[in-house]
FIBAVO-822108 format. One line per field, with one value per residue: z, x, y of N, C-alpha, C, O in turn. Coordinates in Angstrom, 2 decimals, padded with zeros to 5 digits. Last residue first. Example, Ala and Ser with C-alpha at 12.3 -4.5 7.8 and 13.67 -1.06 7.14 Angstrom:
2
n.zz: c(007.08 007.80)
n.xx: c(012.85 013.19)
n.yy: c(-002.25 -005.69)
ca.zz: c(007.14 007.80)
ca.xx: c(013.67 012.30)
ca.yy: c(-001.06 -004.50)
c.zz: c(007.87 007.80)
c.xx: c(012.90 013.20)
c.yy: c(000.03 -003.30)
o.zz: c(008.04 008.46)
o.xx: c(013.41 014.24)
o.yy: c(001.14 -003.32)
This chain:
203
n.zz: c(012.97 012.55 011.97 011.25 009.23 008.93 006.89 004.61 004.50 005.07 002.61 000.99 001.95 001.60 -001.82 -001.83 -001.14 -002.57 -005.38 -004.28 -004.49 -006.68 -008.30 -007.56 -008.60 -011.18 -011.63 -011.15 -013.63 -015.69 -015.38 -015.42 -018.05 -019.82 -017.85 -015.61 -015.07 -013.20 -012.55 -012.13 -009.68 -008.20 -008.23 -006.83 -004.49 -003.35 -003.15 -001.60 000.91 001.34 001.51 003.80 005.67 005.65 005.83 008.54 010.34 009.82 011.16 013.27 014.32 014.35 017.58 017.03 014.88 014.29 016.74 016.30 014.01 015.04 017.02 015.41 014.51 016.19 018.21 016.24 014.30 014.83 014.13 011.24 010.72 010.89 008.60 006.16 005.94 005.82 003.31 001.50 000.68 -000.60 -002.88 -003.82 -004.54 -006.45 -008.54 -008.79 -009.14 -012.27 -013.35 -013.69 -014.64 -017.33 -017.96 -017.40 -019.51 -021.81 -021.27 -020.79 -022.93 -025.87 -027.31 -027.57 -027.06 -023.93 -023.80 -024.44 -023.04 -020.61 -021.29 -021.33 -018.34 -017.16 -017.73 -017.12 -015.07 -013.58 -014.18 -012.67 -010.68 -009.88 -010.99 -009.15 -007.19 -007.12 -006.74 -004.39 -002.90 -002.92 -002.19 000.48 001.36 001.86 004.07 005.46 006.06 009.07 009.01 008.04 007.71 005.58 002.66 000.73 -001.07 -003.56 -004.37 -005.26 -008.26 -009.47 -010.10 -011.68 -013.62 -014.71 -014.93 -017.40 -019.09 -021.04 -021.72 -023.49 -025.58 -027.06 -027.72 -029.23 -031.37 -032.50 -033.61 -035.03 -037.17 -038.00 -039.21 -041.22 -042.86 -043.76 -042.54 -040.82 -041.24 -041.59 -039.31 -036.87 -036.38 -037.25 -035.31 -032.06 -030.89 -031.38 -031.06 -028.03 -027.25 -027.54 -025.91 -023.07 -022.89 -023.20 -020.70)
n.xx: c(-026.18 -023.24 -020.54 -017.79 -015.06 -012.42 -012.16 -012.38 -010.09 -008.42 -008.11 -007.39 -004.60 -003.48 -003.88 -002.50 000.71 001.40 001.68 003.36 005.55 005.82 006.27 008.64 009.88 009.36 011.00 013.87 013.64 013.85 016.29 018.05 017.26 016.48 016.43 015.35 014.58 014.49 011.37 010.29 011.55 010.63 007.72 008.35 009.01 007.53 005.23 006.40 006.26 003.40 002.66 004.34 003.18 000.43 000.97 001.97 -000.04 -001.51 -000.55 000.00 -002.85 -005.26 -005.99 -004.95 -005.73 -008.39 -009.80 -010.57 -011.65 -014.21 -014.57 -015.13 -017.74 -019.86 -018.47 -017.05 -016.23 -013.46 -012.30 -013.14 -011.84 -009.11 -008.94 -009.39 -007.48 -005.56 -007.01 -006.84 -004.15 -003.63 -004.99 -003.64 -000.98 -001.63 -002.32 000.20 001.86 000.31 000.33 003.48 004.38 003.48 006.25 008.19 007.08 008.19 010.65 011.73 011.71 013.27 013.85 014.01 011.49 011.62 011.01 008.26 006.77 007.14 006.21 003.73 003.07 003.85 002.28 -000.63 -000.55 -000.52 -002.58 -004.27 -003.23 -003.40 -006.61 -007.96 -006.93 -008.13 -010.68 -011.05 -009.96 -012.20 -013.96 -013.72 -013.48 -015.79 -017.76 -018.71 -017.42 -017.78 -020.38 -023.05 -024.82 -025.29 -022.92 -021.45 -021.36 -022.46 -020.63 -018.87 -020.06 -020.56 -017.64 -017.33 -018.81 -017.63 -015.16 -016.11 -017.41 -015.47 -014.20 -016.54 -016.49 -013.98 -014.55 -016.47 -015.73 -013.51 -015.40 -017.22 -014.94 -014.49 -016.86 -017.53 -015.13 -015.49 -018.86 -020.52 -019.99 -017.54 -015.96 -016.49 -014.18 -012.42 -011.11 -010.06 -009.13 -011.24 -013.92 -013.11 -012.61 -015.11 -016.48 -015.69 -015.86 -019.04 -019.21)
n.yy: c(017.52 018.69 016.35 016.61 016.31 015.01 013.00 014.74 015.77 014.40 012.79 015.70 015.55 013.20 013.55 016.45 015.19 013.57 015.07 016.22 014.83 013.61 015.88 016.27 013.91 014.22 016.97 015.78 013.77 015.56 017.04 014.56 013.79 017.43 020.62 022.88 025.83 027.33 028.09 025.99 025.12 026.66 026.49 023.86 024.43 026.27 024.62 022.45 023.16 024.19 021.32 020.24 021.84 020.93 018.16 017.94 019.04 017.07 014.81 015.81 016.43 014.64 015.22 017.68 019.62 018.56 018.54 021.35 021.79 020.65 021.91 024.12 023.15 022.89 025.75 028.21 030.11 030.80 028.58 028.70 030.70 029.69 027.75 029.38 030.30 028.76 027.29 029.55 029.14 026.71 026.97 028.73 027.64 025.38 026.78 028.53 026.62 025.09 027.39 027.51 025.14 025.51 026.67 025.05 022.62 023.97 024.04 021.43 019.84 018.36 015.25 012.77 010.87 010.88 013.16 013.67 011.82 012.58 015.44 014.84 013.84 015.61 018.10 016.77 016.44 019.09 020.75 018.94 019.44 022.40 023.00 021.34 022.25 024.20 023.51 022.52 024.38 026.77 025.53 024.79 027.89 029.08 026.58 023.87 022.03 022.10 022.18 020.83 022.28 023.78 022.85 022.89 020.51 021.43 023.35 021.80 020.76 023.03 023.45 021.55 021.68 024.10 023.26 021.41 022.92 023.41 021.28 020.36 022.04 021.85 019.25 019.02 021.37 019.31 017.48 018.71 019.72 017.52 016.41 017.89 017.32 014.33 013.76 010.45 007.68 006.92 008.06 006.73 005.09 006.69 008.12 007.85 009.80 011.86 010.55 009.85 012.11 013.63 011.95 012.45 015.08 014.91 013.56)
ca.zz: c(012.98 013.82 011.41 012.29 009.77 010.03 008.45 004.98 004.26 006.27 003.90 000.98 002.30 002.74 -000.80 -001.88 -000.42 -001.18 -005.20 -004.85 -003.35 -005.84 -008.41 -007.29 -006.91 -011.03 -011.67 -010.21 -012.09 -015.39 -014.55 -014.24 -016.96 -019.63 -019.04 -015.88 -016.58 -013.47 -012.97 -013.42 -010.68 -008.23 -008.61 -008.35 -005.23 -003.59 -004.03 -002.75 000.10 001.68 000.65 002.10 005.18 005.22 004.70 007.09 009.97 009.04 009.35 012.84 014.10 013.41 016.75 017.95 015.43 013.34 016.20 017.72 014.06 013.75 017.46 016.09 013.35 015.77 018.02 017.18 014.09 015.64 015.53 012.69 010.62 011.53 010.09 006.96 006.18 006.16 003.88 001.54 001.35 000.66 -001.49 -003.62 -003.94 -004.28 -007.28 -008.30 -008.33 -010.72 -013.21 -013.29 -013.24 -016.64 -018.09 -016.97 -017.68 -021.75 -021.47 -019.73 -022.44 -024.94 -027.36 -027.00 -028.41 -024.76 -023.34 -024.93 -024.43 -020.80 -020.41 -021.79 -020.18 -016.69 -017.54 -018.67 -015.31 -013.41 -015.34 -014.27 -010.81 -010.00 -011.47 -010.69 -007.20 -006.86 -008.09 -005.48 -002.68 -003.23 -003.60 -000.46 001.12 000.44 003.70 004.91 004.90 008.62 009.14 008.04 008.73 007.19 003.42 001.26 000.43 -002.66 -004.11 -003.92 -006.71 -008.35 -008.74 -010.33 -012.82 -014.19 -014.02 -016.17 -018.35 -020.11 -021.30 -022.46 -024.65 -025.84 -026.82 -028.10 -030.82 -031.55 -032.49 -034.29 -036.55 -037.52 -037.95 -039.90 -042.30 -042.56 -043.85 -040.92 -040.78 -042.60 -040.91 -037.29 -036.12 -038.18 -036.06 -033.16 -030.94 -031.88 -032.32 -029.53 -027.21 -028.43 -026.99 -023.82 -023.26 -023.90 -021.95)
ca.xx: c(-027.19 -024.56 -021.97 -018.50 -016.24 -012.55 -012.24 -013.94 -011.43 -008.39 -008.56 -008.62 -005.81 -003.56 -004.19 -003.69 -000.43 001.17 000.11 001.97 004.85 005.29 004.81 008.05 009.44 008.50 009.83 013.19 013.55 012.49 015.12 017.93 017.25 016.88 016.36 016.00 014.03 015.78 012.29 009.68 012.15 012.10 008.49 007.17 009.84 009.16 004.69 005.35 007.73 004.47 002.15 004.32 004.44 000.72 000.31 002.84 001.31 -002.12 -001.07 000.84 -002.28 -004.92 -005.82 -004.30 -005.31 -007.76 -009.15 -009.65 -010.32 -013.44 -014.45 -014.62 -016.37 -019.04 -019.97 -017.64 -017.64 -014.51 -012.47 -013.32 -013.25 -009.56 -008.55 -010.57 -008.64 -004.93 -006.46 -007.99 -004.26 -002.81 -005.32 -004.69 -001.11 -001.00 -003.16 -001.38 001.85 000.46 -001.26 002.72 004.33 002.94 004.49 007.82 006.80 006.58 009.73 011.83 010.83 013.91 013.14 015.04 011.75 011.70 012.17 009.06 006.83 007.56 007.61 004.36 002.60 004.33 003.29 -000.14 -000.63 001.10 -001.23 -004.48 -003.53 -002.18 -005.20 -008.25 -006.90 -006.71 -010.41 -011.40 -009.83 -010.29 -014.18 -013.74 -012.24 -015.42 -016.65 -019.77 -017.45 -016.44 -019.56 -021.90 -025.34 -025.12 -024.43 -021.50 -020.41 -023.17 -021.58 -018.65 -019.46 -021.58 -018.79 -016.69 -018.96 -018.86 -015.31 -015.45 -018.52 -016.53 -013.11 -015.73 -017.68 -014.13 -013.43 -016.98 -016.69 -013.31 -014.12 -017.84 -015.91 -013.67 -016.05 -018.52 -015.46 -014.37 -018.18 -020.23 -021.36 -018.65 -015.75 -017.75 -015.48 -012.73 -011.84 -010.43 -008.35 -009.74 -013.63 -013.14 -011.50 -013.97 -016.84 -015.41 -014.75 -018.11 -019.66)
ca.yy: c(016.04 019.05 016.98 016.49 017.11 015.89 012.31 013.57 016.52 015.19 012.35 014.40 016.40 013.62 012.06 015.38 016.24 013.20 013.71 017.38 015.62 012.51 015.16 017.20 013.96 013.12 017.10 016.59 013.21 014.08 017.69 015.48 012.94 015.61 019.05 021.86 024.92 027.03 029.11 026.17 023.95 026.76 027.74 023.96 023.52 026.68 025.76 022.27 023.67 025.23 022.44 020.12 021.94 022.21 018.34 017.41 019.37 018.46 014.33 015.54 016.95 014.39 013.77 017.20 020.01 018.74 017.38 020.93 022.09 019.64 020.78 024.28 023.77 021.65 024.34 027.57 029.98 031.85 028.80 027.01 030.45 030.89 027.58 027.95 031.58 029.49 026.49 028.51 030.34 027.15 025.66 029.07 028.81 025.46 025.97 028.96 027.03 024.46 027.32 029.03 025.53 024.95 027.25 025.98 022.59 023.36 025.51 022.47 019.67 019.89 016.87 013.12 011.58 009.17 012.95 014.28 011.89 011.37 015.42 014.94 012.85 014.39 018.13 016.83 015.40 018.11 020.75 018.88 018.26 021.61 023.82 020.99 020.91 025.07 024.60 022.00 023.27 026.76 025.83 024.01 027.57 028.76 027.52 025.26 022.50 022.24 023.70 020.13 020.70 024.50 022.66 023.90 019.77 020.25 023.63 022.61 020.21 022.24 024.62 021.61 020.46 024.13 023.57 020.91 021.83 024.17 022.39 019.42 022.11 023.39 019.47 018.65 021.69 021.40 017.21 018.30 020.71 017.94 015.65 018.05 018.65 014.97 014.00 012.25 008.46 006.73 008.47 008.05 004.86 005.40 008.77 006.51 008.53 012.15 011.36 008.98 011.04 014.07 012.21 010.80 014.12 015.47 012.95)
c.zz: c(013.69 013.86 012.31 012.19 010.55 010.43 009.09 006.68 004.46 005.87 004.94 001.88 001.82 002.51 000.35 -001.78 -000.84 -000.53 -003.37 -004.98 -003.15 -004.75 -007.26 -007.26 -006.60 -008.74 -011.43 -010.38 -010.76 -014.25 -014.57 -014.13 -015.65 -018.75 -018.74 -017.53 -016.29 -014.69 -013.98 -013.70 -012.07 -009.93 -009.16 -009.16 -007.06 -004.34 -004.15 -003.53 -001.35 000.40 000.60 000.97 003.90 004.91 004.60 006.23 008.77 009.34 008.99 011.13 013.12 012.81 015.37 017.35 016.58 013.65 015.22 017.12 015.34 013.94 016.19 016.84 014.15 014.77 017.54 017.11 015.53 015.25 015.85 013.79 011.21 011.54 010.78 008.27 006.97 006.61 004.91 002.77 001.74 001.22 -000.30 -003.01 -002.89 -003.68 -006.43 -007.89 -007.97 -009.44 -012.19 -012.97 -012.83 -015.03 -017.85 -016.93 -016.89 -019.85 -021.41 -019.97 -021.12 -024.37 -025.99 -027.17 -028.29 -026.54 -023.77 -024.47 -025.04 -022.23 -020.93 -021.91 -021.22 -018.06 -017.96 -018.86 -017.04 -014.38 -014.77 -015.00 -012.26 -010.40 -011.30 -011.65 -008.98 -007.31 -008.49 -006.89 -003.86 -003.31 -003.73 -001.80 000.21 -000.01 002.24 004.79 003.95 006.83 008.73 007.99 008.71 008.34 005.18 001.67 000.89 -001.11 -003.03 -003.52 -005.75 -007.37 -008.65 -009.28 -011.13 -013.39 -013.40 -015.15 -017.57 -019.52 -020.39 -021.55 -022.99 -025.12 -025.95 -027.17 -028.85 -030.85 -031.74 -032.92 -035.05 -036.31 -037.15 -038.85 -041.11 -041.71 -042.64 -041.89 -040.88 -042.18 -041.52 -038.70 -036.88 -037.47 -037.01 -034.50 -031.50 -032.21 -032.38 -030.70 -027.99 -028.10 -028.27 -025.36 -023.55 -024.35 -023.16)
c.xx: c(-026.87 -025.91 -022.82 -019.86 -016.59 -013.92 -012.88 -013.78 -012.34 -009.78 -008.79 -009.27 -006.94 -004.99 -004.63 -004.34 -001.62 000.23 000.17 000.70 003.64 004.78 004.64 006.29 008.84 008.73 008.84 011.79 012.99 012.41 013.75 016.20 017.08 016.60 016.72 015.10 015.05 015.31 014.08 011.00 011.07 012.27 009.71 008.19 009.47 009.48 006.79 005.05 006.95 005.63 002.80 004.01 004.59 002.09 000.48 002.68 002.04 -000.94 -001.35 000.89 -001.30 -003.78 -004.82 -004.27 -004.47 -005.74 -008.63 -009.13 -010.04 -011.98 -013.51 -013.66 -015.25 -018.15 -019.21 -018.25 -017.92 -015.83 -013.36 -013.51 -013.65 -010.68 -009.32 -010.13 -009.50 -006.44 -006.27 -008.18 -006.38 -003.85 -004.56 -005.20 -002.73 -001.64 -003.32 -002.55 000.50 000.41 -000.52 001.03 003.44 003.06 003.66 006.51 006.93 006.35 008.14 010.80 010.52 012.34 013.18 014.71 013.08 012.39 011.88 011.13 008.07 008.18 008.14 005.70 003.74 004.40 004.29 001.20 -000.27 001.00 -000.04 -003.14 -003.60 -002.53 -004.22 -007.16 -006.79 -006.26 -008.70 -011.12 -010.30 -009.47 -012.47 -013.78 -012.60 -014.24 -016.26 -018.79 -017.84 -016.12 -017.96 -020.40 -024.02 -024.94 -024.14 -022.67 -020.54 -022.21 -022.56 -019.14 -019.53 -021.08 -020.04 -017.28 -018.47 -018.82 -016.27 -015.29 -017.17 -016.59 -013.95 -014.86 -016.79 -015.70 -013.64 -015.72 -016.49 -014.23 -013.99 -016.05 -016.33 -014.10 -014.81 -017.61 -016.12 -014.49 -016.84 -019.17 -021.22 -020.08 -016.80 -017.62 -016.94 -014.33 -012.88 -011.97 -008.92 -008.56 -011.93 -012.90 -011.82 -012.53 -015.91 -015.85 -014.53 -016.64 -018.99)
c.yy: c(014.94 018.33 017.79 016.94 016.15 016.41 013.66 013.17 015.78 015.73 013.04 013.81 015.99 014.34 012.50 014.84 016.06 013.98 013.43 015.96 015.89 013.78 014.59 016.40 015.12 013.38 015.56 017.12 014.27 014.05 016.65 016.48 013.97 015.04 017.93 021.08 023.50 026.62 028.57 027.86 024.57 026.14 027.77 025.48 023.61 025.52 025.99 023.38 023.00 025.32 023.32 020.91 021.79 022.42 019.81 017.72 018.97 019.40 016.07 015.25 016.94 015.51 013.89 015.65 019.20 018.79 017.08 019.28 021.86 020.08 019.70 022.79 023.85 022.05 023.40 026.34 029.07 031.15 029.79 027.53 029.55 030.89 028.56 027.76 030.54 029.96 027.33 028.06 030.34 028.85 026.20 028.12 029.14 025.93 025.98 028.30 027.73 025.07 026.43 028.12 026.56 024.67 026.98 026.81 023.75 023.16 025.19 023.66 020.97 019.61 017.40 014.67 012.26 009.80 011.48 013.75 012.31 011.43 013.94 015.26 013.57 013.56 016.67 017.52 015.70 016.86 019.63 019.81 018.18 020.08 023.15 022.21 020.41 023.14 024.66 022.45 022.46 025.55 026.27 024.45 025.66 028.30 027.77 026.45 023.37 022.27 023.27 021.57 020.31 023.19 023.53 023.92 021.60 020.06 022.71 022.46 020.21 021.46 023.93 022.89 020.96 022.94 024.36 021.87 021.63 023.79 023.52 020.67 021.10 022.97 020.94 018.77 020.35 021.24 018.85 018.15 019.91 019.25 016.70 017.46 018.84 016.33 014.58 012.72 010.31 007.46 008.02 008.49 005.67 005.06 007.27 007.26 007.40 010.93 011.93 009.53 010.31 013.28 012.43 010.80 013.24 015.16 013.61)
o.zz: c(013.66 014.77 013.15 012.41 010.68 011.56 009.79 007.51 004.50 006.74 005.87 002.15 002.77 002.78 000.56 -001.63 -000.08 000.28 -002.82 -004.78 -002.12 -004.23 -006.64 -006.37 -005.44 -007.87 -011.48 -009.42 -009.84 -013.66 -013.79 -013.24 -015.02 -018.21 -017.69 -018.02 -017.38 -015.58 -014.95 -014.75 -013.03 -010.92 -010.13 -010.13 -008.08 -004.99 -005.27 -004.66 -002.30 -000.42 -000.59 -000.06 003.04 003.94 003.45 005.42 008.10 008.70 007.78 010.27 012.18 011.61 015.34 016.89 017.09 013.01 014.89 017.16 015.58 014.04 016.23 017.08 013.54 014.08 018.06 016.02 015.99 015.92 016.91 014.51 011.81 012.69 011.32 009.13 008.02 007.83 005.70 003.39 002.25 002.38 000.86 -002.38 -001.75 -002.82 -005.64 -007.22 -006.97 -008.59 -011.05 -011.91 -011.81 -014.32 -017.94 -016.01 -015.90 -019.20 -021.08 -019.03 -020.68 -025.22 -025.04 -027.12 -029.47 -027.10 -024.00 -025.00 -025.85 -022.62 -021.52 -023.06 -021.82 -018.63 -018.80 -020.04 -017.88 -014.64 -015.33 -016.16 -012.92 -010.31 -012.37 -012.88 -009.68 -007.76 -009.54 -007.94 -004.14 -003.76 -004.68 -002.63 -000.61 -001.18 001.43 005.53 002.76 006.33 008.18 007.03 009.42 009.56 005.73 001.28 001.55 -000.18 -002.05 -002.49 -005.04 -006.18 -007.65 -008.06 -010.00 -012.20 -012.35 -014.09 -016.46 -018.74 -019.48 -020.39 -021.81 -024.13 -024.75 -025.99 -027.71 -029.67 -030.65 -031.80 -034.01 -035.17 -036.00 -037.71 -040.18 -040.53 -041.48 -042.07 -041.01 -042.92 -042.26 -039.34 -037.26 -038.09 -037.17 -034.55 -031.48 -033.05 -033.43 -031.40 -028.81 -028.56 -029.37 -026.04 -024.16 -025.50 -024.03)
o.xx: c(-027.61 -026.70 -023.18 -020.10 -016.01 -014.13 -013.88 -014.68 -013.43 -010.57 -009.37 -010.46 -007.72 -006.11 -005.84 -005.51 -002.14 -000.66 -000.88 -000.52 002.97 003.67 003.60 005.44 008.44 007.92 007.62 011.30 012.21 011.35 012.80 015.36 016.03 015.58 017.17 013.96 015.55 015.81 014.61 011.30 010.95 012.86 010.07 008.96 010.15 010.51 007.24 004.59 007.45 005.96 003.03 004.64 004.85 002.33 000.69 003.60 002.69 -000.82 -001.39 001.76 -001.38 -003.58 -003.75 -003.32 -003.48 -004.83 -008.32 -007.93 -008.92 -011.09 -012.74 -012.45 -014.21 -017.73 -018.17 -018.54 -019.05 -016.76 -014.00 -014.47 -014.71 -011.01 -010.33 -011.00 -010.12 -006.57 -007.05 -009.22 -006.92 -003.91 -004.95 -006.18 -002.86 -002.45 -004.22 -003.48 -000.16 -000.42 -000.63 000.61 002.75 002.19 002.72 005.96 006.21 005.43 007.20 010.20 009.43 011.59 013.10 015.75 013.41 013.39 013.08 012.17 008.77 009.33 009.21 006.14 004.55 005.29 005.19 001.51 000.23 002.01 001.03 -002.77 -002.98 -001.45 -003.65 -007.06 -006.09 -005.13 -008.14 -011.32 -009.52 -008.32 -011.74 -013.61 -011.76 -013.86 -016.35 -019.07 -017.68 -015.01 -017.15 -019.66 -023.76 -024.95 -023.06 -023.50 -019.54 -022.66 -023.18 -019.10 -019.98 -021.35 -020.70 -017.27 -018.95 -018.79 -016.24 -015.25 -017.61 -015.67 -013.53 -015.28 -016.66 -016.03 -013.52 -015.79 -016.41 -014.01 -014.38 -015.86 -015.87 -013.74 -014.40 -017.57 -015.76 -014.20 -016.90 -018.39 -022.15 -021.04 -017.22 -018.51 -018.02 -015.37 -014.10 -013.17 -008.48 -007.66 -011.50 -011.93 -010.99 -011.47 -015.84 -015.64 -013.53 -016.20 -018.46)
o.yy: c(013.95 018.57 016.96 018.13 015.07 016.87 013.47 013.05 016.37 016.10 012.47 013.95 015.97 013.92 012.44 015.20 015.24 013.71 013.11 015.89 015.84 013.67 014.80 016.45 015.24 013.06 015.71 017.71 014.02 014.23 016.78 016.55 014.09 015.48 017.47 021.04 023.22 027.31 029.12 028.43 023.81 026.55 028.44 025.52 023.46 025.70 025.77 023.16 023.60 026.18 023.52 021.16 022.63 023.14 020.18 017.83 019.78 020.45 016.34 015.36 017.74 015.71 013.29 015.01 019.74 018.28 015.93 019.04 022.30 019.24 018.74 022.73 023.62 021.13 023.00 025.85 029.21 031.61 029.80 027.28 029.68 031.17 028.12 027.59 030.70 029.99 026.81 028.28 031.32 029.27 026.07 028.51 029.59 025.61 026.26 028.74 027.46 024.72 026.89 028.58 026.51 024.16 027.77 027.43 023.89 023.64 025.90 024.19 021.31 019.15 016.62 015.32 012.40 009.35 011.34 014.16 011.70 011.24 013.84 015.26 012.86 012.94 016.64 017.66 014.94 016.21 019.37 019.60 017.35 019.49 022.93 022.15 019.67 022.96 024.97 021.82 021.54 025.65 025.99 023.56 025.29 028.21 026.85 027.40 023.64 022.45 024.02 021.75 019.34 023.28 023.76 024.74 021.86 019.38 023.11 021.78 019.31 021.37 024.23 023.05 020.82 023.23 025.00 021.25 021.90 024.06 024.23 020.72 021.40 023.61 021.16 018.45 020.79 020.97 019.27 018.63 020.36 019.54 016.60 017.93 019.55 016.55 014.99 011.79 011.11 007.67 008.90 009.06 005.22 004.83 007.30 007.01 006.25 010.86 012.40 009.22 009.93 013.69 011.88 009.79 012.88 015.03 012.92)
């Protein structure tokens, strides 16, 4: 609510100019933008919080909270990478130092879905029962889909790194940062689906 708050108050001030003086408006915009900037990854530890039930082991881990956090780190700087990258290269403006710095919170997403990812395996198998059973069909049914998706993830963190160290510009680096995206959205997708197909409930 917050954000939809301070999107209006930023992308259509006209609405509230006759009801609030510029000062309070402006005040009020900061204000519902750092409350918005809170509340999101409060939102996101309740989140977790709800899919860290004992009835359902293949989620009762904190690796969903790496999963959801490391999600809301590469997802939210690729998308304001991308916006503005567009922006900036339609304006014919230098765009490489703004994406490098924004690789650093991408890769640490990865990073941290990947290594999430790595501890959750191992916990499948020694917890047993039905955690166990999720990573056996993690593992064969749906091997080949959790092969792809860790690879990806893998060169997904060397490609992010690579391409925030060199700084490409212009056309060339648009392009190596829109297939870097297409990766980082494949992976995703995938793991998404691997996160609802695989549990197995003990109910």
């Amino acid at each position: 609510n917050a954000m939809v708050l301070y999107t209006l108050l930023l992308a259509v001030p006209g609405l509230f100019s006759w009801l609030l003086p510029q000062g309070l408006m402006q005040g009020l915009r900061t204000f519902t933008g750092w409350l918005a900037a809170a509340a999101g990854p409060v939102a996101l530890y309740a989140m977790q919080r709800i899919y860290r039930i004992k009835a359902r082991p293949y989620w009762d881990h904190w690796q969903v909270a790496t999963a959801f956090y490391g999600s809301m780190l590469t997802l939210g700087a690729l998308t304001v990478a991308v916006v503005y990258a567009v922006v900036l290269l339609v304006q014919g403006q230098p765009f490489a130092n703004l994406l490098a710095a924004l690789a650093w919170p991408m890769a640490l997403g990865l990073m941290a879905e990947g290594l999430g990812l790595i501890v959750h395996a191992h916990y499948l198998g020694r917890r047993g029962g039905e955690a166990a059973a999720s990573h056996l069909e993690q593992r064969t049914t749906y091997g080949k889909t959790y092969l792809l998706r860790n690879i990806s993830l893998a060169l997904s963190i060397v490609v992010v790194g690579a391409l925030g160290a060199v700084q490409l510009d212009g056309y060339a680096g648009f392009l190596a940062w829109i297939l870097a995206a297409a990766l980082i959205i494949v992976i995703a997708i995938i793991g998404r689906a691997l996160f609802y197909v695989l549990v197995i409930p003990t109910t």
